[in-house]
N, C-alpha and C positions, 0 to 999 in steps of 0.2 A: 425128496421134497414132500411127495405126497404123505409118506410114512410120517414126518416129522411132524404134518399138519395136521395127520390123524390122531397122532399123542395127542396134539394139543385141545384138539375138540373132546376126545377122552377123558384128560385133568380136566374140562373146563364142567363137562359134565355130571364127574364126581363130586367137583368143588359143589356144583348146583343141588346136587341129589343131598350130601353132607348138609347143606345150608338148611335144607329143606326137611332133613331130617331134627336136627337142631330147635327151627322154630317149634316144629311139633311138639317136643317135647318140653320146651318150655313153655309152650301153652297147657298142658297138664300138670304143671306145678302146680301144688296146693298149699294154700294156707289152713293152717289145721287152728280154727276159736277152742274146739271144746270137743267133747267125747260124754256119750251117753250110753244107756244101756233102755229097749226098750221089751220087759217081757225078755230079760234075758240075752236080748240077744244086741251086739257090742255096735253102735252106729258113731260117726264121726261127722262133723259140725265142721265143714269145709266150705272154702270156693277153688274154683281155678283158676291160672290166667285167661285163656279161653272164653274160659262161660262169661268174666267180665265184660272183655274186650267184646265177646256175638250179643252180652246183653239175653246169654239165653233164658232165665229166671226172672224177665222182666215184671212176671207176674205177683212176686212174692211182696206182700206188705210192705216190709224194712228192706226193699233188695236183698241182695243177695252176699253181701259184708254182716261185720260181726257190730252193726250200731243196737245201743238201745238209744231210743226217742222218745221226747217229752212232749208234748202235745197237748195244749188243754190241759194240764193240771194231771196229765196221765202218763206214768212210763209206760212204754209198750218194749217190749223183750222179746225176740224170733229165738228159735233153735231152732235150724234147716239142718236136717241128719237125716245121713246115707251111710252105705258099706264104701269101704273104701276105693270102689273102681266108679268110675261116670259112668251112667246107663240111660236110661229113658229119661224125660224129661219127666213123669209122673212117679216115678219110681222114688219119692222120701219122703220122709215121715215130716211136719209142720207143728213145731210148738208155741204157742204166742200166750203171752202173761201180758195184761195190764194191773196195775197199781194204782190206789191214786198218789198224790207226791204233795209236798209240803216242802220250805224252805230245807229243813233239814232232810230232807232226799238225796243220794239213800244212807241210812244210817251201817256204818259197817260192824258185820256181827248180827244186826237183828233180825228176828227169824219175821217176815211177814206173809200171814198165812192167805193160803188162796182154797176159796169155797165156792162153791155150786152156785148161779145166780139164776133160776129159771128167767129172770126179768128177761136178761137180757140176753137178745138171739147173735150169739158167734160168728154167724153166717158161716162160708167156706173158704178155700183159697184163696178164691177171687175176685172175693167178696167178703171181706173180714172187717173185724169189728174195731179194727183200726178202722178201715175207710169211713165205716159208718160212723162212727162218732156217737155210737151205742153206748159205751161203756163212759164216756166223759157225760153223755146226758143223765146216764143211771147215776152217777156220784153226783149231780147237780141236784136231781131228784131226791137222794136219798143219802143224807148226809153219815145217818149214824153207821152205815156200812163201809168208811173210807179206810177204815182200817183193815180191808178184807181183798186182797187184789185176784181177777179172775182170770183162767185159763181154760186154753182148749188145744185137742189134739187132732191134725187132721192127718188122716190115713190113706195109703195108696192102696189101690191106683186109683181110685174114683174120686177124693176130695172131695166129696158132697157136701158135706160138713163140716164144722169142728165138735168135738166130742168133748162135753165138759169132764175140767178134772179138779179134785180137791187136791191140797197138802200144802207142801210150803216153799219158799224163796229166800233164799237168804246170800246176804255180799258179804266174801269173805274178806276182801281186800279191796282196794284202790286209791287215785289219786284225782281228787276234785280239780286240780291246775289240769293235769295232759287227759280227764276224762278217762282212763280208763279201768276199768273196772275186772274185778273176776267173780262169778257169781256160781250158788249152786243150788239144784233145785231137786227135789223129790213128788211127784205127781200121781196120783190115782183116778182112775176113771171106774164108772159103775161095770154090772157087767150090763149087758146088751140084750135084748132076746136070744139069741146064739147063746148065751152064757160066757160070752166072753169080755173081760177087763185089758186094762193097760195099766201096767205101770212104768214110770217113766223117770227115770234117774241120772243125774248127770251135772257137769260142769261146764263153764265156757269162759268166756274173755272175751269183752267188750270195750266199746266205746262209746259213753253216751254226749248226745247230742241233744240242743233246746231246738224244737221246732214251733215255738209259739210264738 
């Protein structure tokens, strides 16, 4: 009797450890938007189940999905890229593009170029120029520049900034019914006192949404 009770507590504890195993790993499934190369080196534009469900990237402008948002007359575009394993929470690289947008947004095929705006300040991670409403005031101000959308790169592990970068944005594909889009983008930034630049190359898959 005893023997036969102890199986049972045995199965019941493997069944629990199995289970337990299970969920773990589906909370490290990843959805893979896009893939980039920064300076070379091969980064991927992911979420997890996980970091959804803890909300651990509460902090990123666009969350931590593949949306672009329209907002005021502005698309705004994230590329969140890492290597492929989860690690620290400061440990990935932050791309964010604004546009300004017009009825016909976005055209597909057209290359819309992105340039330096001293005007206007980028801010940081968590403090970005989505929140500010920086970049929808600068196009209010300054019309004859709407043809020109701006970017910035923010670096780990400190995020202090975002780092202006020139080059261009272009949509290769989508579908204005289900929103979704695929887009591809080519980036440069100056060099830096260090002498150091970035370049920034890559594609992703979205889904844009109006938040205005």
């Amino acid at each position: 009797m005893k023997r036969g009770l102890g199986i049972l507590l045995f199965t019941m504890f493997l069944m629990t450890v199995c289970s337990s195993c299970e969920k773990k790993e589906l909370l490290k499934h990843q959805s893979v938007y896009g893939e980039a190369t920064i300076n070379n080196k091969v980064l991927f534009q992911y979420t997890t189940i996980g970091e959804g469900v803890s909300n651990k990237y509460w902090f990123l402008p666009l969350g931590n999905d593949n949306r672009f948002i329209v907002k005021d007359d502005v698309c705004y575009l994230q590329m969140f890229l890492r290597d492929g394993e989860e690690k620290a929470t400061e440990d990935f690289w932050l791309v964010l593009v604004g546009c300004h947008t017009d009825e016909a947004f976005p055209v597909i095929g057209k290359e819309y170029p992105i340039v330096v705006q001293p005007q206007v300040d980028l801010g940081n991670v968590y403090n970005s120029f989505y929140w500010s409403g920086k970049l929808r005031d600068f196009y209010a101000d300054n019309p004859e520049f709407e043809s020109c959308g701006i970017a910035g790169l923010s670096v780990p592990p400190s995020h202090d900034k975002f780092i202006p970068l020139d080059g261009s944005l272009r949509f290769l594909k989508g579908d204005s019914k289900s929103g979704e889009y695929s887009i591809s983008y080519n980036l440069l930034s100056e060099e830096n006192v260090a002498g150091t630049s970035y370049r920034v190359k890559g594609e992703m898959n979205g889904k844009l949404k109006m938040d205005n």
